[in-house]
VOPAGU-2260 file (C-alpha; in pm, 1 decimal, decimal comma):
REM VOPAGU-2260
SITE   aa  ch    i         X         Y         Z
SITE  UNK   A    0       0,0       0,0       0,0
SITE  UNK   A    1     289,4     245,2      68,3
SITE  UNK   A    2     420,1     184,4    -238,3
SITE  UNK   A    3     110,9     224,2    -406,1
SITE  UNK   A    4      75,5     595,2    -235,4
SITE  UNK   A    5     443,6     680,5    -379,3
SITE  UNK   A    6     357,9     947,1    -644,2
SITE  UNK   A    7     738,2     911,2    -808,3
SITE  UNK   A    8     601,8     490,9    -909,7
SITE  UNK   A    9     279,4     627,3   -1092,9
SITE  UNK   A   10     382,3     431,6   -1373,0
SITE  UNK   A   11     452,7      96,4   -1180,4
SITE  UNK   A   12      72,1     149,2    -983,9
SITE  UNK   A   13     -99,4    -141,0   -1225,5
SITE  UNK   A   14     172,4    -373,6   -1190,0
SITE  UNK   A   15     178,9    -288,5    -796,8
SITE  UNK   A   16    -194,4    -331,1    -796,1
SITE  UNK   A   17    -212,5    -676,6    -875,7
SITE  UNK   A   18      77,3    -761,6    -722,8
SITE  UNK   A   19    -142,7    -631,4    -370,3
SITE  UNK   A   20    -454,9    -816,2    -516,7
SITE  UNK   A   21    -250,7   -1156,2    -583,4
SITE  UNK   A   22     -76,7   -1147,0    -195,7
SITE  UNK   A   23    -473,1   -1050,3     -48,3
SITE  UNK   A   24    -549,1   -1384,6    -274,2
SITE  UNK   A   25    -296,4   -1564,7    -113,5
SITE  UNK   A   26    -369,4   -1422,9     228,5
SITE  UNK   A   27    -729,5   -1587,7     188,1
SITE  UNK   A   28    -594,1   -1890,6      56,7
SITE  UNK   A   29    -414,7   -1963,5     384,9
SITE  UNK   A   30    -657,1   -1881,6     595,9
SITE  UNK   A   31    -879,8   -2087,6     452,7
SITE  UNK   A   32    -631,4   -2409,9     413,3
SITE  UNK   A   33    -534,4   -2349,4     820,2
SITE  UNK   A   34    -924,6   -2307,0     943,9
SITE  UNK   A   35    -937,0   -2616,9     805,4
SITE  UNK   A   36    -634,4   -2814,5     933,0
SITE  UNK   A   37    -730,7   -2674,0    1296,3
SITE  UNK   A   38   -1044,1   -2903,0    1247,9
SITE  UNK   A   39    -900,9   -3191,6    1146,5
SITE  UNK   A   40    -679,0   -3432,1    1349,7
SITE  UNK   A   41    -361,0   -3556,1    1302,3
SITE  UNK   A   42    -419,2   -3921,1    1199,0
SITE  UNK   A   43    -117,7   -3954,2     970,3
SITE  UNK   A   44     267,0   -3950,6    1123,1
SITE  UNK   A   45     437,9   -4145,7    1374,1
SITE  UNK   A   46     498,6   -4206,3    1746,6
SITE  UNK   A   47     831,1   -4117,1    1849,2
SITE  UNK   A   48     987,5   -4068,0    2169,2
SITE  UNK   A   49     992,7   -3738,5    2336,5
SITE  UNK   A   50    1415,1   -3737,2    2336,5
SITE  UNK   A   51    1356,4   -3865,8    1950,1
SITE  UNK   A   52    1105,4   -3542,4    1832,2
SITE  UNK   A   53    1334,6   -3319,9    2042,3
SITE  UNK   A   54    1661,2   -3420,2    1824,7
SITE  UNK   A   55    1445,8   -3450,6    1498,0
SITE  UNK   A   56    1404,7   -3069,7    1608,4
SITE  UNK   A   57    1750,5   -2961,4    1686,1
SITE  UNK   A   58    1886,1   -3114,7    1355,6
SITE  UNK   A   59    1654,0   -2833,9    1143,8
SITE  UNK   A   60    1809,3   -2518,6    1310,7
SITE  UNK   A   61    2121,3   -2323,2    1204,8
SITE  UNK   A   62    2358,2   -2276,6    1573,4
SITE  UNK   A   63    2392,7   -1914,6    1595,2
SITE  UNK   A   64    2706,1   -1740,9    1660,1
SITE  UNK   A   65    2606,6   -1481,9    1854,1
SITE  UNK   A   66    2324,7   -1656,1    2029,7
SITE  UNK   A   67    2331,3   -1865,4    2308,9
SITE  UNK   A   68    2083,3   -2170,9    2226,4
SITE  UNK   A   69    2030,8   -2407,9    2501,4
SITE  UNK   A   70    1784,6   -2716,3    2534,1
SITE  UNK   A   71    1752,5   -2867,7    2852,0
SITE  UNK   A   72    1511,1   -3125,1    2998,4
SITE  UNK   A   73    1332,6   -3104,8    3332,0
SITE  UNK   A   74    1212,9   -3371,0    3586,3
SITE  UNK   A   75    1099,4   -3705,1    3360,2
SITE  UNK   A   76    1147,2   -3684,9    2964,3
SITE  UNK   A   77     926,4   -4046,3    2948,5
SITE  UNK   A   78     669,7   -4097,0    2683,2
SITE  UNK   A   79     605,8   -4108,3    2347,3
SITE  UNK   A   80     449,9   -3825,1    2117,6
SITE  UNK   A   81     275,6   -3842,0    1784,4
SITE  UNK   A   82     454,7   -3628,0    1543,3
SITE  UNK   A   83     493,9   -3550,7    1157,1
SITE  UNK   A   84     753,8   -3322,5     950,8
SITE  UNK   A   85     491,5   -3011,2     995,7
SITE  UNK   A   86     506,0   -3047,9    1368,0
SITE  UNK   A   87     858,4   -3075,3    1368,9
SITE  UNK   A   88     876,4   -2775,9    1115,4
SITE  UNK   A   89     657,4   -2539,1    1351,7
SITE  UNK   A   90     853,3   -2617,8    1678,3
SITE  UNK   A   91    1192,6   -2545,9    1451,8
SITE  UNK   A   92    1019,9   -2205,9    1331,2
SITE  UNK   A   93     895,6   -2080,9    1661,5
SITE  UNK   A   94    1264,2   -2147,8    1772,0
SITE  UNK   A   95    1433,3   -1937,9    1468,6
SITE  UNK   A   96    1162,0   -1645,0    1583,6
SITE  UNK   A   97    1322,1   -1647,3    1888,3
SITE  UNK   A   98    1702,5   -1663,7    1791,7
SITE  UNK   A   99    1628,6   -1370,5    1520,8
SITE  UNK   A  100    1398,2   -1126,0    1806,4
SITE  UNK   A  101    1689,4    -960,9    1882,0
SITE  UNK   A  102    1838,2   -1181,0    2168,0
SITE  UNK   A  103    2140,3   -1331,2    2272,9
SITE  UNK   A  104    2047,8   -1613,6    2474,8
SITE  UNK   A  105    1751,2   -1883,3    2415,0
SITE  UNK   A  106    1653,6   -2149,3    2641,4
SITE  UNK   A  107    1407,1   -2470,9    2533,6
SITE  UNK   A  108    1330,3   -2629,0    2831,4
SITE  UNK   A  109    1063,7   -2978,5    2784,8
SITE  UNK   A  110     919,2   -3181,1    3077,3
SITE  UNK   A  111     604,2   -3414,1    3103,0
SITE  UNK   A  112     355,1   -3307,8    3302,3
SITE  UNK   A  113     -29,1   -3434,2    3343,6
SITE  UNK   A  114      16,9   -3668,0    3036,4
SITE  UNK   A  115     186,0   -3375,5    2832,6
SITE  UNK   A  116     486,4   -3303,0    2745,9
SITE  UNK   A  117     573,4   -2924,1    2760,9
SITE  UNK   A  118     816,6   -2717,6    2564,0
SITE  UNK   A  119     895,9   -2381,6    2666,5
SITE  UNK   A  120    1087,9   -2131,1    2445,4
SITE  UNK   A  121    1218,7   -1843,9    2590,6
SITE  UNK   A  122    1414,9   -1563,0    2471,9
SITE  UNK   A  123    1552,4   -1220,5    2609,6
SITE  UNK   A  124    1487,6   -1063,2    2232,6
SITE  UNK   A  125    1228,7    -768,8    2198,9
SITE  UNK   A  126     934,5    -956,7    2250,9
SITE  UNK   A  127     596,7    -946,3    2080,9
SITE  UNK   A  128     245,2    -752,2    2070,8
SITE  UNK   A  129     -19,5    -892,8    2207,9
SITE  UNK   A  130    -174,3    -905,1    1852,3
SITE  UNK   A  131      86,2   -1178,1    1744,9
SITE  UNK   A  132     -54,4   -1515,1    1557,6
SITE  UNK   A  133    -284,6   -1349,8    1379,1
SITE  UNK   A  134    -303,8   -1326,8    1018,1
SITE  UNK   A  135    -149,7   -1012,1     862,5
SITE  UNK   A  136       2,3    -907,2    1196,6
SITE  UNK   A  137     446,1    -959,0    1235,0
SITE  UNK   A  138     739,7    -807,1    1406,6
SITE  UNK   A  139     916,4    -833,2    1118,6
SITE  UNK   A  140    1002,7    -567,9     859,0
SITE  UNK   A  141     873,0    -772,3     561,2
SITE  UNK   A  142     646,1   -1055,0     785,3
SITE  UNK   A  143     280,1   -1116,0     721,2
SITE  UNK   A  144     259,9   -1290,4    1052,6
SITE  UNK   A  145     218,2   -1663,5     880,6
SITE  UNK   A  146     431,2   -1873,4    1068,8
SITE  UNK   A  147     298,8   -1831,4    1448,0
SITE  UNK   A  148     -29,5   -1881,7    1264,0
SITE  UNK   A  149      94,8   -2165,5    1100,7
SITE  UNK   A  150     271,1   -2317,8    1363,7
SITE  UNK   A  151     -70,1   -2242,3    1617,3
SITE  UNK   A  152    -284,9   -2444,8    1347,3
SITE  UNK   A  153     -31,6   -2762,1    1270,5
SITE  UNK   A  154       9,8   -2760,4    1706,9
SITE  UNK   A  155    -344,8   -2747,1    1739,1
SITE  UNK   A  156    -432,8   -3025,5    1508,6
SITE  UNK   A  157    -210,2   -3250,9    1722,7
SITE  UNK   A  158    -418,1   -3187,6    2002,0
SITE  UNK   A  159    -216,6   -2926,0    2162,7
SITE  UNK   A  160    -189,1   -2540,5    2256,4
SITE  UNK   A  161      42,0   -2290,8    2240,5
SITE  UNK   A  162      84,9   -1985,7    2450,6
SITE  UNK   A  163     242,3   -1633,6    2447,2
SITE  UNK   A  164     348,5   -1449,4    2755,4
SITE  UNK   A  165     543,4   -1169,6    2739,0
SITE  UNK   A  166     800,4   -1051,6    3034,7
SITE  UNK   A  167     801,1    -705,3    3163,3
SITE  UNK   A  168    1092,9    -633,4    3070,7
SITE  UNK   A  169    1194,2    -792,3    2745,7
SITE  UNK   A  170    1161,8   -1163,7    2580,6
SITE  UNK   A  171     882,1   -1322,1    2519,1
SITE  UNK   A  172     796,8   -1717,3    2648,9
SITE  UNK   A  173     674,8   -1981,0    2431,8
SITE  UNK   A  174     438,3   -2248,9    2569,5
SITE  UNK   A  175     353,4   -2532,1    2348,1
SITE  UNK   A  176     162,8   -2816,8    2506,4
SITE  UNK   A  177     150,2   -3183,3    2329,9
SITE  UNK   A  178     -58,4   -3447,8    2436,9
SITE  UNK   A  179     151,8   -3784,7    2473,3
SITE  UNK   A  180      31,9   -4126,6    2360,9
SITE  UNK   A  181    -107,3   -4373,1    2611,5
SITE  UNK   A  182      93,1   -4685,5    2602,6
């Protein structure tokens, strides 16, 4: 839209146009495909062990250099989980928000608790609005706020939650909640 208000790009206003028609298309298109996927259960993946998802995850990210990016597991790490590549793709992309909000250390802490297993991810970065995860709204300079949304609607068809809190001073914390299997 800003670039559509630039009077010294009159010529380029057409092109511009649908290119801002085509992204509002797009826009739709996701909402649409992740209204439905929040419906819908996760029937198709695997059952993997709670240390297995949690390396699955750490071989996806990049180690930053000037980040310090610790996981750490709390109390019992037992059970099982029921994962796929998007669920392991979500957890990796909340964890890249956090290493590129600005901060220099990360923690991922996991622990089982009430049949669950719990990941927090918590960062000292510039934390977030309370408008964050939805559609159209991002921290980021060129973000259209898709992957929290994402990420909320592939968590949520596994039967889980996910949770913002923000501290008072900076960083924001990262609860995701995953149902583990009964064996």
């Amino acid at each position: 839209k800003e670039l559509l208000n630039n009077p010294e790009l009159g010529e380029h206003h057409k092109s511009l146009g649908i290119v801002e028609s085509q992204i509002y298309r797009c826009k739709d298109s996701l909402t649409k495909i992740t209204a439905s996927t929040g419906t819908t259960q996760a029937i198709d993946g695997s059952v993997v062990s709670i240390e297995s998802f949690i390396k699955k995850i750490k071989s996806h990210l990049l180690q930053p250099q000037d980040i310090e990016l610790t996981f750490a597991a709390h109390t019992n790490t037992r059970g099982s989980l029921l994962i796929d590549k998007t669920l392991v793709q979500s957890l990796v992309n909340l964890i890249t928000n956090a290493l590129e909000s600005n901060a220099t250390v990360v923690d991922v802490n996991y622990e089982t608790y009430d049949e669950s297993l719990v990941i927090t991810v918590a960062d000292n970065g510039s934390g977030l609005k309370s408008n964050i995860g939805q559609l159209n709204k991002s921290e980021k300079e060129f973000g259209m706020g898709l992957g929290l949304f994402l990420a909320q609607a592939t968590i949520e068809r596994f039967s889980g939650t996910i949770r913002v809190n923000n501290y008072t001073t900076q960083g924001t914390q990262l609860e995701i909640t995953l149902p583990l299997v009964k064996t």
